[in-house]
N, C-alpha and C positions, 0 to 999 in steps of 0.2 A: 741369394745365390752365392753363398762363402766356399762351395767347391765345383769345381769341375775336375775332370777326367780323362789325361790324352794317352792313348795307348797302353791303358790301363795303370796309368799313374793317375793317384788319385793329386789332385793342387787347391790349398787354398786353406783355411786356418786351422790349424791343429796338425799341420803336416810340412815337413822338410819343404826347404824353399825349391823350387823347380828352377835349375840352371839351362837356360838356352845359351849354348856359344853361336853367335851369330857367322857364318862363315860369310855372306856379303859376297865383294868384289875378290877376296884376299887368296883367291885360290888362282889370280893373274893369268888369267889363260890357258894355263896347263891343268886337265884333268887328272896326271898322274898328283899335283899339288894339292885338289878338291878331296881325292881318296886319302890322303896323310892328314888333311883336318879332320875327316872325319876319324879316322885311327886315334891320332892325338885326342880329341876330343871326348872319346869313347873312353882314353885312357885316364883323363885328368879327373872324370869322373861326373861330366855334365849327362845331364838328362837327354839334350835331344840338342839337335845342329838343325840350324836355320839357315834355307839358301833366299834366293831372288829369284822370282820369273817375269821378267821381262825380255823383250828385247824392244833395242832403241824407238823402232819403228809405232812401238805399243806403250810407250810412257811419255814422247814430245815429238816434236817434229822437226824435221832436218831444215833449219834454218839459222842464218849468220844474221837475222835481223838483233835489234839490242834486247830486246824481250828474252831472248835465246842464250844470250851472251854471260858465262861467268865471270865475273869480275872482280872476285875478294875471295877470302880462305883457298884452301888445300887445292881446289880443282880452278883456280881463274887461269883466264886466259884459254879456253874450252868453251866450246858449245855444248848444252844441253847433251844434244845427239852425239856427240865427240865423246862426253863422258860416259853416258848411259851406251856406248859399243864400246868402248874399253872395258865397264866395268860389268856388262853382265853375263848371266851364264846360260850357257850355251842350252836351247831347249833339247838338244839331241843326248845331249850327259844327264837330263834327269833322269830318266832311268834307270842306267847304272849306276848315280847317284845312290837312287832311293833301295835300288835291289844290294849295294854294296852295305850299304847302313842297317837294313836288318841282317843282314849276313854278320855284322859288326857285334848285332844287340842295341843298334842304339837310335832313338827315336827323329826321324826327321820329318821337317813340314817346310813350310815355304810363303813369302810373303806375296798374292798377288796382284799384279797392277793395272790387269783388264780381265773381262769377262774370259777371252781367246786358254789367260793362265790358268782359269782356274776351272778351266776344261781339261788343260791338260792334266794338272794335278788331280782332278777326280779319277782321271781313266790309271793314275798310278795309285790310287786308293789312299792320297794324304791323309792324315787321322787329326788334323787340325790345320788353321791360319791366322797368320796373322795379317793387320791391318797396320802397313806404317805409317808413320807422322804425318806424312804430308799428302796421306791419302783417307787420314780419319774425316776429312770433309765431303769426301767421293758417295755419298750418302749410297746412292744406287750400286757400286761397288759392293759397298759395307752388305746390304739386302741381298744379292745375286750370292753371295759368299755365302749368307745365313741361308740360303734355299737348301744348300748341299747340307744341311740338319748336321753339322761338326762344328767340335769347340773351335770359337774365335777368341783371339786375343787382340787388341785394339791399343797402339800407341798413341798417347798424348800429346807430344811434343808441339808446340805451337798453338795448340787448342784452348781456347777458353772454356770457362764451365758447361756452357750456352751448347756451343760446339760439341763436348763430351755426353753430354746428356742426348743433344740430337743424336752421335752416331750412336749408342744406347740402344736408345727407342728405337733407329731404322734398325739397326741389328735384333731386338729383340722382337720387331713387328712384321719381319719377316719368317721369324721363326724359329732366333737360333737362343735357345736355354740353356746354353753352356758356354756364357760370356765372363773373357777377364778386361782390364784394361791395365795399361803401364805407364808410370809417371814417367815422363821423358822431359831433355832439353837438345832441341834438335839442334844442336851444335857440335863442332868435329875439328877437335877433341870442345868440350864442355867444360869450363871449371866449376869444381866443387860445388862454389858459393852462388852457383846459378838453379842447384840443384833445387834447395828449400826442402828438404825432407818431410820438415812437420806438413807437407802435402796427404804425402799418404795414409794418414788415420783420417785426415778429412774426406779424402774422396773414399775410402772404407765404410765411412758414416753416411757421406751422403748420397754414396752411388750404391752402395749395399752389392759389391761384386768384389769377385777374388780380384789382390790389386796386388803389381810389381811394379819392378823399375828396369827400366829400359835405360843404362849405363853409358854414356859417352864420356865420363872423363880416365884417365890413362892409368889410374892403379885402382884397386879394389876397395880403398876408404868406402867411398861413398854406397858401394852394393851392398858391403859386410854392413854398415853400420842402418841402411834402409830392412835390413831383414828386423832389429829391435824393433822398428816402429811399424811392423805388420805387412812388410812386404812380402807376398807368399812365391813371387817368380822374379828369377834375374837373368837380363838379357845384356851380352856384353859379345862387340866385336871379339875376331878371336883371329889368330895368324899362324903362321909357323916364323917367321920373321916381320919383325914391327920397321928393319929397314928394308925390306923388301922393294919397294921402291910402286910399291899398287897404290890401288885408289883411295883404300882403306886401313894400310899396315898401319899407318905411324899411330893411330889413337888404337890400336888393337891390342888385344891381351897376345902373350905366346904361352906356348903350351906349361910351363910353371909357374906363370901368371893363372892361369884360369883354373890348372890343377889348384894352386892357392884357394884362388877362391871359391869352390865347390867346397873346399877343406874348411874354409874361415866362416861360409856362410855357414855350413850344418852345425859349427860349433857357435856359431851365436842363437841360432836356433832353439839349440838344445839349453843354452844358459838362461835364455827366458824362460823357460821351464813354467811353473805356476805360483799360485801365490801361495809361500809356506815358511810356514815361524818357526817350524819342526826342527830339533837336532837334525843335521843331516847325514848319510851313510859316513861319508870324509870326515864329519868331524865326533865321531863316537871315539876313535882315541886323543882325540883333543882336548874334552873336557875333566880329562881327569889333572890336566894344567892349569883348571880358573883358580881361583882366588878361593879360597878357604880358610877356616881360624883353627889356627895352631897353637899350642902351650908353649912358651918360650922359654918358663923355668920349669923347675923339678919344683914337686906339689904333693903334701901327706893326702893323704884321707883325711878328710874333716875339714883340712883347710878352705876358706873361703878365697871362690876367683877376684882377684884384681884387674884394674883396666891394665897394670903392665904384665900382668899373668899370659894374655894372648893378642896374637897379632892375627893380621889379614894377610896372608902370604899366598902363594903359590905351593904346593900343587893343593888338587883337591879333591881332599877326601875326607877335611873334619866338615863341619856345619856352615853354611853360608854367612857370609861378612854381615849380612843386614841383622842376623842375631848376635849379634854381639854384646848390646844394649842389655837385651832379657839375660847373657850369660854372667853378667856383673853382680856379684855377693850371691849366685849359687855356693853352694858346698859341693865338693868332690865326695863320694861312696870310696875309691882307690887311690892309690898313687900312681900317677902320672909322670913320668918326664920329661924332660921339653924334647920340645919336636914331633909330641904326640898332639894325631888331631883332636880337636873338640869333637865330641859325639855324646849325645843325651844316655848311653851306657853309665860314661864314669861319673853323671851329677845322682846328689840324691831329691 
């Protein structure tokens, strides 16, 4: 399975990397902010904006016991439910959402967190989903998603092989044949050196699905440079301000961030190109600079070449350096003077 197909993009090898801007929490409450990521978005030049559907009541439960309680990174000092109603969006804006984004040109889908979401998304006709991190273990999720017969995309983050293979199989044994999955580290922000790149040709080989990378650290190193190693989709938070003061700004791309890297992915894309030994378009006026053998002195007819008669110089247009050897006690047919190239014209 190396392609799928969302919204009639086609994803997956032999093709431009598919940029998701993740929009998340970052659109802070105001739906006139949600309408400008997607603009922004549309402008930078990403494929498709990803929201959330939840709401609090449908991903934990409103409780202050410790189970509940955040107590390290960006959101401690929060309840589960504290955070998950600040941070999600509102089920009454997907619509205008989803109708403003084709009015736009540009493709949106949604990740969901119970069965309730991905009702509602069908009745707005989503053209894919995704599955995040910390629900790639939601086995029955993953299945209920794959019934609606649309591409899934499936993140990693925190999963073992074991894990990734399970939600696989429940996704593909329910039905769904347009499966990707993305190298993730569910961390917020991520460093680099958490990432391991050389991941993704292994899960390429051994999961045999279109594979990306689901982005959490703060500049685009690590997206641009996961497109060499066969990542066919990249998913990266996105904001209109990374101090914005939400849930999600501060590890989030802004809009000449992301334009960046829509721009840096397609051109690493294009630099893998294929395998070729070929002179290339760029360098046809180049080669007339390599190294060539040149006459250094003036030379009768008849006279025999000496090894100080020619040199290996730049540019090139007499005979290659490697014949040099064979050109030693030919005889000249003309006279030659220096600075003229070697060419099997002037020998007899």
């Amino acid at each position: 399975m190396t392609r799928i197909t969302i919204d009639g993009r086609t994803i997956g090898l032999g093709e431009a990397p598919y940029v998701i801007a993740e929009m998340s929490a970052n659109h802070n409450g105001c739906i006139d902010t949600a309408y400008r990521l997607l603009e922004e978005a549309k402008k930078a030049g990403a494929d498709a904006v990803k929201i959330q559907t939840y709401r609090p009541d449908t991903i934990t439960l409103d409780s202050y016991l410790p189970d509940f309680q955040i107590t390290e990174g960006l959101w401690q000092g929060r309840t589960l439910y504290e955070l998950y109603e600040w941070a999600h969006t509102p089920w009454d804006w997907h619509k205008p959402l989803f109708d403003y984004a084709r009015q736009l040109g540009i493709t949106i889908f949604s990740s969901p967190f119970d069965t309730t979401a991905v009702d509602l998304l069908e009745d707005l006709g989503a053209p894919a989903y995704k599955i995040a991190s910390f629900e790639a273990v939601d086995l029955p999720l993953i299945e209920y998603v794959a019934r609606t017969g649309k591409p899934m995309i499936i993140s990693t983050g925190m999963a073992d092989a074991e894990e990734i293979q399970e939600a696989i199989d429940a996704a593909k044994g329910a039905g769904c044949d347009q499966l990707a999955i993305l190298h993730c580290v569910s961390g917020y922000p991520a460093p680099a050196e958490d990432y391991n790149l050389r991941t993704i040709p292994d899960m390429i080989e051994r999961f045999g699905l279109v594979t990306g990378l689901s982005d959490h650290t703060i500049d685009n190193t690590t997206a641009v440079t996961s497109v060499a190693l066969g990542a066919s989709v990249i998913e990266k938070h996105f904001t209109l301000d990374r101090n914005g003061g939400g849930p999600d700004d501060s590890f989030s791309l802004e809009p000449a961030d992301l334009a960046a890297l829509c721009r840096d992915a397609a051109t690493a894309w294009q630099a893998l190109g294929q395998v070729n030994y070929g002179r290339k378009s760029s360098e046809q006026g180049s080669a007339k600079f390599r190294r060539s053998l040149y006459f250094v002195k003036d030379l009768k007819a008849g006279e025999v070449i000496t090894a100080d008669a020619i040199r290996s110089v730049r540019p090139g247009y007499g005979m290659p350096p490697k014949c040099m050897e064979e050109l030693i006690g030919k005889r000249l047919n003309v006279d030659v003077p220096a600075c003229t190239p070697v060419t099997w014209e002037v020998l007899k």
